[in-house]
C-alpha positions in Angstrom: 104.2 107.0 90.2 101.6 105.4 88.5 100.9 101.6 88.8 102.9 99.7 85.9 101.2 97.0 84.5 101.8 93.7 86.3 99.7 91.2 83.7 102.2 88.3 82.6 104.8 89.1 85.3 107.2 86.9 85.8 107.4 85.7 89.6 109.7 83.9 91.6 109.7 83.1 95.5 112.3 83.9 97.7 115.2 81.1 97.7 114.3 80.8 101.5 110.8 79.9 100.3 110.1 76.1 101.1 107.0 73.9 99.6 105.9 73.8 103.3 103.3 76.7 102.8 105.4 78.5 105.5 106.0 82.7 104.8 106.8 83.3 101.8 107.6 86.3 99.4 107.2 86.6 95.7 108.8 89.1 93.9 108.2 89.8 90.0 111.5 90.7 87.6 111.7 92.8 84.3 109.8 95.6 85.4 111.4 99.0 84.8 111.9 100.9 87.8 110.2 99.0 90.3 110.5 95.9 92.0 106.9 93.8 92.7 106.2 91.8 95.7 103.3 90.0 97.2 102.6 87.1 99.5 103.4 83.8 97.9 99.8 82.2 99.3 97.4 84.9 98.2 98.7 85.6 94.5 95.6 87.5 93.6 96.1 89.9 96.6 97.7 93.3 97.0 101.1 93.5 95.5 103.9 96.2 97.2 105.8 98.4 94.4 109.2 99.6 95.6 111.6 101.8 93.5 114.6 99.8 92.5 116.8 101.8 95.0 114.8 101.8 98.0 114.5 97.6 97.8 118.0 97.1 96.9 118.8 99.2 100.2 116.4 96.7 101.5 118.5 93.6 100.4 121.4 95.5 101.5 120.8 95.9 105.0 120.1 92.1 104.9 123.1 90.5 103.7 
């Protein structure tokens, strides 16, 4: 799978995010395929690319 190109993603932080600088997810939407994430407080680190099924799964099991 090649890397897509993540250059004007749109991010958003996880709704159980808080503006206390506690740990906190990102994760970018409108990418084909893949869902982004990264770590909220280091934007310009590495990002995590999971297939759309595998982190739905992932949701899944935590609902």
């Amino acid at each position: 799978m090649s890397r897509p190109d993540l250059n004007g993603a749109a991010w958003r932080k996880s709704s159980y995010s808080n503006q206390a600088g506690g740990n906190c997810v990102e994760v970018a939407d409108g990418i084909p395929g893949v869902v982004p994430v990264r770590d909220s407080k280091n934007p310009q680190g590495p990002v995590l690319v999971f297939p759309v099924g595998t982190w739905a799964a992932f949701i899944g099991e935590l609902t």
